[in-house]
Structure formats: C-alpha cells, structure tokens
Backbone bond lengths (Angstrom), bond angles and torsions (degrees), N, CA, C in turn:
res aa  C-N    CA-C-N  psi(-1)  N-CA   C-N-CA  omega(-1)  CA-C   N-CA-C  phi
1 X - - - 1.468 - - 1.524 111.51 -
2 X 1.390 113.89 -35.36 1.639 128.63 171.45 1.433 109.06 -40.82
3 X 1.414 118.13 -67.51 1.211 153.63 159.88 1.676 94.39 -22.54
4 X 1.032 94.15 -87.17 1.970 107.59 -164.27 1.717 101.77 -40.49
5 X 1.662 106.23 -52.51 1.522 98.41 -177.15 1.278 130.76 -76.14
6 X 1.697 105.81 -17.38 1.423 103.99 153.01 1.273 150.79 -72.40
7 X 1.772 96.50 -4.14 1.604 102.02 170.67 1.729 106.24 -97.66
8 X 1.820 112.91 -30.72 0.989 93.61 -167.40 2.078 116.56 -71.81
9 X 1.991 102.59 -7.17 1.288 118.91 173.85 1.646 104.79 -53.75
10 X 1.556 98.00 -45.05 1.923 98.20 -158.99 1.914 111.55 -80.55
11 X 1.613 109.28 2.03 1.093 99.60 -150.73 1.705 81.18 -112.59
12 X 1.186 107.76 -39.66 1.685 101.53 163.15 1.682 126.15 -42.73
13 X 1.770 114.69 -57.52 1.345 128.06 165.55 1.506 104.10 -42.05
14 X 1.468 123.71 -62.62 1.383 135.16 171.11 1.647 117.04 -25.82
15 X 1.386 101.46 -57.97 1.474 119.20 166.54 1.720 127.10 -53.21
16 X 1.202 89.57 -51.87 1.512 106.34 179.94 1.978 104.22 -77.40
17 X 1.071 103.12 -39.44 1.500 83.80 173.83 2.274 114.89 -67.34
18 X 1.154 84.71 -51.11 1.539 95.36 167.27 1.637 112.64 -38.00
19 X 1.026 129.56 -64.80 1.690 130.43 -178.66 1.565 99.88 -62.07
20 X 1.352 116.11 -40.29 1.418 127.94 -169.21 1.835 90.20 -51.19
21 X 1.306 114.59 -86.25 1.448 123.14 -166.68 1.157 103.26 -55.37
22 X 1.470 140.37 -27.92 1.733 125.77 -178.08 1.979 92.30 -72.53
23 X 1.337 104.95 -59.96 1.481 77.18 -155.06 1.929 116.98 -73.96
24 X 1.789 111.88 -14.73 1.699 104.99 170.60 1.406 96.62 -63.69
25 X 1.412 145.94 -16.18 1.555 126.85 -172.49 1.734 85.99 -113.88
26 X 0.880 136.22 -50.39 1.700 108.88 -159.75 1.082 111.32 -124.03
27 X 1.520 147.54 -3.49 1.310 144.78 126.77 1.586 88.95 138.98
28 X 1.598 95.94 165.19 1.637 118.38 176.17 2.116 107.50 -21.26
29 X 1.705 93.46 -77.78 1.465 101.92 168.57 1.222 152.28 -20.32
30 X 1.688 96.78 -33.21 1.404 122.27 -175.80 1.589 105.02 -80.44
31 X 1.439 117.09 -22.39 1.616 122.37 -165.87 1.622 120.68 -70.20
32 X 1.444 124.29 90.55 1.052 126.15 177.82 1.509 124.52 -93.47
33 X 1.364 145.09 155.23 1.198 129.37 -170.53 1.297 117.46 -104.33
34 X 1.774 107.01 -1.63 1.450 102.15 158.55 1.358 121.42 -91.47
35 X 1.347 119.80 -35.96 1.423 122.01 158.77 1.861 113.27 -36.45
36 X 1.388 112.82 -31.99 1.636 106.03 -168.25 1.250 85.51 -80.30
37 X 1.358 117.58 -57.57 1.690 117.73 -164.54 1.550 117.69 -43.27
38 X 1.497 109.57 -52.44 1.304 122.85 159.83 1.926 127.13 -40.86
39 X 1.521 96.20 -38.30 1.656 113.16 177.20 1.510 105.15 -66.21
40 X 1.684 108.80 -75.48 0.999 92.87 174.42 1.678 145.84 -115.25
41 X 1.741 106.93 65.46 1.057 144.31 157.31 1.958 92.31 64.76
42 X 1.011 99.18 87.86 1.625 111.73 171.02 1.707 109.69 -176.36
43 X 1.581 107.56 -164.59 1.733 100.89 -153.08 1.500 73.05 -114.73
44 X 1.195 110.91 156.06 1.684 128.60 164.33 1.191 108.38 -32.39
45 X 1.398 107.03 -72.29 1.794 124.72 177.95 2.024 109.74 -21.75
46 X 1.613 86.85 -51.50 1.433 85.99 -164.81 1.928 117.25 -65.21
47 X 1.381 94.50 -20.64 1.676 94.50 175.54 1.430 109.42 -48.89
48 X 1.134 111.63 -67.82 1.812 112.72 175.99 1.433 128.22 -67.85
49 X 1.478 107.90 32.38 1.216 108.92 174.14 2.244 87.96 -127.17
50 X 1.404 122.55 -14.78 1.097 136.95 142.66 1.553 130.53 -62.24
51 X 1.414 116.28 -48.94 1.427 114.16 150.89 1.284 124.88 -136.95
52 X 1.001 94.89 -164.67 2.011 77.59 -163.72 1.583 94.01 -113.40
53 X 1.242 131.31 -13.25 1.480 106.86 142.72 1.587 112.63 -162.11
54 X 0.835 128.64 172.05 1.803 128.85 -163.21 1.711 105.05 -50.57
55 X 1.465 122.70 -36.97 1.113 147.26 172.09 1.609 96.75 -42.01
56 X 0.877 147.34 -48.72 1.374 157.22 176.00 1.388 119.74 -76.32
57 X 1.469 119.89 -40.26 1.390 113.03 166.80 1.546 121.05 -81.22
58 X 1.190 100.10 -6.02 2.371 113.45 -170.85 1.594 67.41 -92.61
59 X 1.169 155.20 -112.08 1.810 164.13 -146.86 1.741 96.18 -40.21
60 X 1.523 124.32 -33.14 1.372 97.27 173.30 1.540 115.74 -79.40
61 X 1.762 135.61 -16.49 0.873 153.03 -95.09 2.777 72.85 -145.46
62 X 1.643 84.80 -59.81 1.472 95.53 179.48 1.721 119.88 -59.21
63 X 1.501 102.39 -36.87 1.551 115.01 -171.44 2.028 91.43 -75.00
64 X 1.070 134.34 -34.23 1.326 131.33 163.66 1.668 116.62 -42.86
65 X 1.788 108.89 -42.49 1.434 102.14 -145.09 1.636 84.12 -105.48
66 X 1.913 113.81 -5.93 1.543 98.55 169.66 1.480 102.15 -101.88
67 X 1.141 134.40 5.22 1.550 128.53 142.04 1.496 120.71 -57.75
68 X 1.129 120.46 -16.62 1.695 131.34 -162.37 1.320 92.74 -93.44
69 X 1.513 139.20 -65.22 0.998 171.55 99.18 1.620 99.83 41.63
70 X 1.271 121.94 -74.06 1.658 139.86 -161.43 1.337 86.03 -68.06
71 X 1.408 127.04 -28.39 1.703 118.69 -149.85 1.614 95.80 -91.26
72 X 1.379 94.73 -42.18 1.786 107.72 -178.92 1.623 109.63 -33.06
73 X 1.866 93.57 -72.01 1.517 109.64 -160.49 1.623 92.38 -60.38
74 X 1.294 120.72 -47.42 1.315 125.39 -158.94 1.837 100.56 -43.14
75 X 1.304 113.35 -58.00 1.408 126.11 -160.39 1.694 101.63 -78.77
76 X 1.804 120.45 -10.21 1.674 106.87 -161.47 1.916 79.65 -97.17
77 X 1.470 122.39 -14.24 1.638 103.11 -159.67 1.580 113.95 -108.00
78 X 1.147 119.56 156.03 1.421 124.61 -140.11 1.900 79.40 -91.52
79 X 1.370 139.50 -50.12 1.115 126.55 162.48 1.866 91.13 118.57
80 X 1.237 106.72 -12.25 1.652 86.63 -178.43 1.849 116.89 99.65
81 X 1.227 101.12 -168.76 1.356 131.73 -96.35 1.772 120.18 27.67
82 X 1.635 107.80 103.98 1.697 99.66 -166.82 1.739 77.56 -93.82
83 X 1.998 91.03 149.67 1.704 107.20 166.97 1.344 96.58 -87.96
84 X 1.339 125.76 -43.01 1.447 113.24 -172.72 1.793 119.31 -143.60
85 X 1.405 95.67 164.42 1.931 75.18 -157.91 1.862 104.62 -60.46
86 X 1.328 134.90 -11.56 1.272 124.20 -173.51 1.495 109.83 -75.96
87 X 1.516 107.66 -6.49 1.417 119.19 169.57 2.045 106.34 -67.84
88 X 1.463 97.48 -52.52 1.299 126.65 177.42 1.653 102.72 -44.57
89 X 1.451 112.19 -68.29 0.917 117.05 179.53 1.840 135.13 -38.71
90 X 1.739 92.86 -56.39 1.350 121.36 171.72 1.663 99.87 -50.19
91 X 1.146 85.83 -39.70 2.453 75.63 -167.60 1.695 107.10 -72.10
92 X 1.778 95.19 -20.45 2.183 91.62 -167.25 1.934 82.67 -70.56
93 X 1.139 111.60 -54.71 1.699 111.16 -177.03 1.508 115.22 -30.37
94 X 1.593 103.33 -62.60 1.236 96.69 178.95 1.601 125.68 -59.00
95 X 1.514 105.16 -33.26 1.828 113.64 -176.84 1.777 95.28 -52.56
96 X 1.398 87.57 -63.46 2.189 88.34 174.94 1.256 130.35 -39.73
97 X 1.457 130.19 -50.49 1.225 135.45 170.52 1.327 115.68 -57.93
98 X 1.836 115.89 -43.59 1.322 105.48 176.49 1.634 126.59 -58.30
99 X 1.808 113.09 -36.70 1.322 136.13 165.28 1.489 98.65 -30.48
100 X 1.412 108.99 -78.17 1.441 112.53 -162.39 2.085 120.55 -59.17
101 X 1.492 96.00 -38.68 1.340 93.98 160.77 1.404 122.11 -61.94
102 X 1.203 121.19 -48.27 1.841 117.03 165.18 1.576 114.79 -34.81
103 X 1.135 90.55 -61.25 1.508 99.23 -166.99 1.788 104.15 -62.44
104 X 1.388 118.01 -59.00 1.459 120.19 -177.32 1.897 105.57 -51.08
105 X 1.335 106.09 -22.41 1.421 98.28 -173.28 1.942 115.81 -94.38
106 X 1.412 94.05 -36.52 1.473 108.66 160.98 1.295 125.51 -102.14
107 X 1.281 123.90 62.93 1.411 117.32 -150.45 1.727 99.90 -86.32
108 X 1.456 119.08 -34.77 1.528 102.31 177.36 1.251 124.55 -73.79
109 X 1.119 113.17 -34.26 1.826 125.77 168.07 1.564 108.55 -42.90
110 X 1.484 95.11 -66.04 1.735 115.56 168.71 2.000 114.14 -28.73
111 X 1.150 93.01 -63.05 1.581 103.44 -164.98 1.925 91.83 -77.32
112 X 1.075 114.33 0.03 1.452 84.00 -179.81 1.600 101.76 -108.55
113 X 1.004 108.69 10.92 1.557 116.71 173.41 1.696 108.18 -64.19
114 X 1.529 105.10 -46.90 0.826 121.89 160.56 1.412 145.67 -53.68
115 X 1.457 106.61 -64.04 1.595 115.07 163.64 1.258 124.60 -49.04
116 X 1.090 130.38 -22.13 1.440 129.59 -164.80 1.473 108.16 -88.82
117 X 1.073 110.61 125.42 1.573 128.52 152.82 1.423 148.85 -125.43
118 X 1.280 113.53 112.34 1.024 127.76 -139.14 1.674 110.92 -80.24
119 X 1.020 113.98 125.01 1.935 109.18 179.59 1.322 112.25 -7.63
120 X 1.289 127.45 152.77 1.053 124.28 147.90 1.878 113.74 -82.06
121 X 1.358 117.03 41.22 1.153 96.75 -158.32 1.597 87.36 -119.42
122 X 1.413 118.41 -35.11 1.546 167.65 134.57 1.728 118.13 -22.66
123 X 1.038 100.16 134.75 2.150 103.62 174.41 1.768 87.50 -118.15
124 X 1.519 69.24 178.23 2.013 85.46 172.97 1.609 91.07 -89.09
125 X 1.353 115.62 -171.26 1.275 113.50 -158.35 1.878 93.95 -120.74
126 X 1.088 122.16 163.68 1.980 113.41 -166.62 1.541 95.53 -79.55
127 X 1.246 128.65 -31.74 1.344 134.90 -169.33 1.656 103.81 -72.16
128 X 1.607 111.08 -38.82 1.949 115.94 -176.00 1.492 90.37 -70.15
129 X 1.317 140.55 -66.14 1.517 160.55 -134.61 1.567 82.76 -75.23
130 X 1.410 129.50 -65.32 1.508 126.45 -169.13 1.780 121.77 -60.81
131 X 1.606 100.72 -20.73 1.384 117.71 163.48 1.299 122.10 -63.14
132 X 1.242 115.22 -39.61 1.582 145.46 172.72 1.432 103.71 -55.31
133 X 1.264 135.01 -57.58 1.522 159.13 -102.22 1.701 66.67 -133.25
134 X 1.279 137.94 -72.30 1.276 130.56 -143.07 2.251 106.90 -75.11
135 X 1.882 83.58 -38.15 1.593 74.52 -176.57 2.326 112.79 -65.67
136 X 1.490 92.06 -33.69 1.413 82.57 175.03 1.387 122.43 -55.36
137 X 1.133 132.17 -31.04 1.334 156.18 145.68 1.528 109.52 -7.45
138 X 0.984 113.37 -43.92 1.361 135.05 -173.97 1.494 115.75 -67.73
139 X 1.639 102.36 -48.91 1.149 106.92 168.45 1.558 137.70 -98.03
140 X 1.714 102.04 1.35 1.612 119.10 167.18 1.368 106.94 -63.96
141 X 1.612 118.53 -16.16 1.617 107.78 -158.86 1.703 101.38 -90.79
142 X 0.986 109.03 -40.41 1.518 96.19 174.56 1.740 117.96 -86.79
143 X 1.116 109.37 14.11 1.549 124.24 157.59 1.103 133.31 -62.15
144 X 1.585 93.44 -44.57 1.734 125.50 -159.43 1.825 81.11 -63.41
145 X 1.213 101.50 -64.59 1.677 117.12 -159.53 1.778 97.97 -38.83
146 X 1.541 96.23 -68.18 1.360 112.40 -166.27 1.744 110.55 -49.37
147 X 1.091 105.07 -38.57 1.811 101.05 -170.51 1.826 104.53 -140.16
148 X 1.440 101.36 64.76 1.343 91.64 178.39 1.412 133.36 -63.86
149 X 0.829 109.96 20.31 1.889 113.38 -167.10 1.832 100.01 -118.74
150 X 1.185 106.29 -4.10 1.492 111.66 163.19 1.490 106.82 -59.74
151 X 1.602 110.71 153.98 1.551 112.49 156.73 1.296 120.93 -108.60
152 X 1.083 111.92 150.84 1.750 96.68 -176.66 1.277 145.37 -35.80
153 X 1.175 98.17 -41.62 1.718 109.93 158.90 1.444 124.98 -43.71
154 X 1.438 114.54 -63.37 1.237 138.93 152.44 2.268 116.06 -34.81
155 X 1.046 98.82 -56.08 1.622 100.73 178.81 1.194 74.73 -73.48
156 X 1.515 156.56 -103.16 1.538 142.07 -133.04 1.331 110.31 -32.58
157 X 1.420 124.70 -83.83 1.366 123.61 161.82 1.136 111.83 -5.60
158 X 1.987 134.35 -79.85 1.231 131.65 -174.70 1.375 131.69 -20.50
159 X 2.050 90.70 -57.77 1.221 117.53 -159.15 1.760 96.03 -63.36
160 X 1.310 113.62 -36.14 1.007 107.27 -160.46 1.816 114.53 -91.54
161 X 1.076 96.62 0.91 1.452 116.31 -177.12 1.826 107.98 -89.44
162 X 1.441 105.90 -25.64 1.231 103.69 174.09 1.780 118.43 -100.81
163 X 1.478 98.03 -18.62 1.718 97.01 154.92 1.647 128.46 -70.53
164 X 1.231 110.71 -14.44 1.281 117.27 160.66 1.585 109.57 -79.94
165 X 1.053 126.45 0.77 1.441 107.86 -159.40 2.120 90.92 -116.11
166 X 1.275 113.25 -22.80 1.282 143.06 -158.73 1.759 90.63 -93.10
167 X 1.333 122.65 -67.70 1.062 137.02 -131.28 1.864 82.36 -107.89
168 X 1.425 130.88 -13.22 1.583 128.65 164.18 1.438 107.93 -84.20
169 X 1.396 123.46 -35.88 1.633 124.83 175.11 1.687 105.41 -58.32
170 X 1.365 112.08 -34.16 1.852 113.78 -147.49 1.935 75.88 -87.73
171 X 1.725 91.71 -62.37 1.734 66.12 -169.83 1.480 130.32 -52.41
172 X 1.034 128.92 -47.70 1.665 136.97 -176.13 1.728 101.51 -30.95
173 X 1.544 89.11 -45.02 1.528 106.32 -151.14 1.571 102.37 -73.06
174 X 1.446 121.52 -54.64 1.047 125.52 167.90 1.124 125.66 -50.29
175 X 1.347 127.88 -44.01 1.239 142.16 177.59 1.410 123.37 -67.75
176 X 1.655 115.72 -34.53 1.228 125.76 176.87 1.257 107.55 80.51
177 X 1.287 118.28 37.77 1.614 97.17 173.36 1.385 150.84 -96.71
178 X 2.356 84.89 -10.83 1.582 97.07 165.93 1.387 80.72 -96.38
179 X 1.057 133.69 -63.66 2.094 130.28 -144.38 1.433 117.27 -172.44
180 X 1.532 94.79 130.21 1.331 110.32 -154.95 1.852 105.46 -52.89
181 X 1.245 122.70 142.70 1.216 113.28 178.78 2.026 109.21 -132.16
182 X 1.034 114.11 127.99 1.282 96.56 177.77 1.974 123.03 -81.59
183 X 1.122 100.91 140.30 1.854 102.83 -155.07 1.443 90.49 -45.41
184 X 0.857 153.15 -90.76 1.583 146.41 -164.72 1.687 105.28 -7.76
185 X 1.225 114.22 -55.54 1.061 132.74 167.02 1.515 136.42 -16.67
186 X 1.858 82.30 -71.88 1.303 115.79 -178.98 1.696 106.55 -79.60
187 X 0.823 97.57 -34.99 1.839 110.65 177.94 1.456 96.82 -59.73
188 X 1.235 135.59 -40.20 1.786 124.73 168.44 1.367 107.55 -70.58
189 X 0.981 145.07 -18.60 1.506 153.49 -163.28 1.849 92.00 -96.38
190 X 0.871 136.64 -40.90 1.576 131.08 179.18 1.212 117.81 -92.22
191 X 1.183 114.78 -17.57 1.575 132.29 170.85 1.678 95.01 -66.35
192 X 1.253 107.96 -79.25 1.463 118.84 -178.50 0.972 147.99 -4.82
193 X 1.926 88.56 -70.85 1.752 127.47 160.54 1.342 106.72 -48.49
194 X 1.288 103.09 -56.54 1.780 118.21 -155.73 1.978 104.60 -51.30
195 X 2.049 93.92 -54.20 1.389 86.30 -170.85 2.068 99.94 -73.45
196 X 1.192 119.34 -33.25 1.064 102.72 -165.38 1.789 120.69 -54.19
197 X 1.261 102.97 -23.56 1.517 109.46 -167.76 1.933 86.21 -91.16
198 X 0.871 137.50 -40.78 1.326 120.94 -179.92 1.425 112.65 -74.23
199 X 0.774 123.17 -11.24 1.741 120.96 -169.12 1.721 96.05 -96.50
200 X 1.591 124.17 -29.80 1.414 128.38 -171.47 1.414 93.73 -109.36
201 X 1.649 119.10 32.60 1.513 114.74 -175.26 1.697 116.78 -60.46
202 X 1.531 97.35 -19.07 1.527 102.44 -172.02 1.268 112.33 -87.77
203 X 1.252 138.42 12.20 1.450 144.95 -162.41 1.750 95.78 -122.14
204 X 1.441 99.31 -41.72 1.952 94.44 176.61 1.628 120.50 -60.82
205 X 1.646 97.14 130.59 1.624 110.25 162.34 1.421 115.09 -46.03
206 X 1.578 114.04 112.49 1.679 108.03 161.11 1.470 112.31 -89.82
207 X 1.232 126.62 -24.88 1.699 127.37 174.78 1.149 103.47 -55.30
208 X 0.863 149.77 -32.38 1.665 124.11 -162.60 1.039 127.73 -75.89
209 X 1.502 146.27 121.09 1.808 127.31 -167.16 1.391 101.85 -65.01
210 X 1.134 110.46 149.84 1.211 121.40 173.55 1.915 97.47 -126.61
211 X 1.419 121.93 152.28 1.236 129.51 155.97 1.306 98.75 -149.49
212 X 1.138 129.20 152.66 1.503 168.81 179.62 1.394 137.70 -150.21
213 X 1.257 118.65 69.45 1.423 121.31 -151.27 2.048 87.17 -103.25
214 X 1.402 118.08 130.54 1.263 122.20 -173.66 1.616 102.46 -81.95
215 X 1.766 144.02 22.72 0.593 161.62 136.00 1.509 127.60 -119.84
216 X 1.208 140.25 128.28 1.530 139.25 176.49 1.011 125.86 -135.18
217 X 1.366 133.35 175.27 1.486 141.41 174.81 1.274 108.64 -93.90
C-alpha cells in the first residue's frame, strides 16, 4: 500500500508540475489534459482518478503561484512595530510595488490567477481561500496602525478594497488597455494611488462588502 501511495503521491507532483510549466510559459488556455497525460507519462483516464476534475489541478497549480506571491510581499514589508503612520504608509507602498513587480515578472502565471473560473458545480478549496485570507493579511498590518478603531471585519473589507484599487492600475497597466506605460512609469502610478487612498483613509466607505476571491465561479 506504501508502494501504491507513493506512486500515486509522485504522479500527482508529476501532474502539477506539468500544468505548472504549460500555463507560467503559455497561459491558462494552453492547458490540455492530453498534453499533461502525455507530460507526465500516463493515460488521460488516469488524471481523474488524481483529481476529481481539471478545476482542482489549475487551483493546485494557483495555490503555488499565491505562495510565490505571499513570499514576495512577505520579504518587500518592513512588518512593523510602525512609530508613525508614514511608517504605515511606506510599508502599504512597498506591499504595492512588490505586487506589481510579481506580476510584471510573472505575468502569465499572474493573469491566470485571474482567468480561471471555476464550475459552478465546484467551491474553492478551505486550504486555496486561507491562502487568500493570509496574503490580505499583509495588508491589514499596516491598517491596524493607520485606522485603529476599525474592527476586523471592517480592516478586511479595507484591505481588500485597496487591492482592488492596486491590483486595477497593475492590470490596465500591464495589459495595456487604456495606454502603454513603461513600468518605471507605472511604478509612480501605484505609488500615488497607494499613498493617496491612505492619506484620505478617513473619507473611505468601510460598510460595503467587499469579496475578492483571486479565483471564482
């Protein structure tokens, strides 16, 4: 049985590296399940006896590229004790800049975080969702400083209200879809946003739900 679960362990990794390299080199689209089967030397059939449907191997393939991601912000932010909120401030800048370098550097991996949608037949999985939960995390901490009289609920929302606001500049920008910008460029444009929405932090709606799940149905 040792035996059995150690091949069916290596043939999953096998799998997951396979989807891994089609979609960082040729994007979400490119992912076929005979091409994986073919990659890593098994019958079609056998993928779905590995997961229970492709939806699961593109999200094991995503929980990698928001580990990549967590490590980024993790290593660009100073982490606190802030003396003063421009301390606060300085770290949301840095969390932003690191975003946009990820993304400008992994940009197909990046965008398929995005593209993917998952059945409606299908959830995200508690382990992808808690990955999610951890990168916002990132940006509750220099929140805390900035607007302490928030409750958590409330800073979640925020946090996540300003990754939309961060993460709509990078895409446009990356993407080119109003005007081409060169990243130097664009790197003043997230700077900008970043301090302007923290500095007018007291004017932003915290009631409103916000969700942002970097995968959806």
């Amino acid at each position: 049985m040792a035996n059995q679960a150690d091949r069916y362990a290596a043939l999953r990794t096998r799998l997951i590296n396979a989807a891994e390299r089609t979609i960082a080199e040729r994007g979400l689209a490119a992912l076929k399940a005979r091409d994986l089967a073919a990659e890593a030397g098994c019958a079609i059939g056998t993928i779905y006896n590995v997961f229970e449907h492709l939806d699961e191997l593109v999200l094991a393939v995503g929980s990698r590229t928001l580990a990549m991601l967590d490590a980024a912000l993790e290593a660009a932010r100073s982490r606190g004790p802030y003396s003063s909120t421009e301390e606060a401030i300085a770290d949301l800048v840095r969390l932003a800049l690191a975003y946009l370098n990820f993304a400008a550097r992994h940009q197909v991996r990046w965008r398929a975080l995005f593209e993917h949608r998952i059945s409606g037949a299908h959830s995200l999985p508690d382990g992808y969702v808690e990955q999610q939960r951890v990168l916002f995390a990132q940006v509750e901490g220099p929140l805390a400083m900035l607007l302490p009289g928030l409750d958590d609920e409330r800073r979640r929302v925020l946090a996540r209200t300003l990754f939309c606001a961060v993460h709509g500049v990078v895409a446009l920008g990356l993407e080119e879809k109003l005007v081409s910008l060169p990243l130097s460029d664009l790197r003043q444009q997230v700077v900008a946003i970043v301090r302007a929405i923290a500095r007018g932090r007291n004017e932003l709606p915290y009631d409103a739900p916000v969700s942002v799940p970097l995968s959806s149905n």
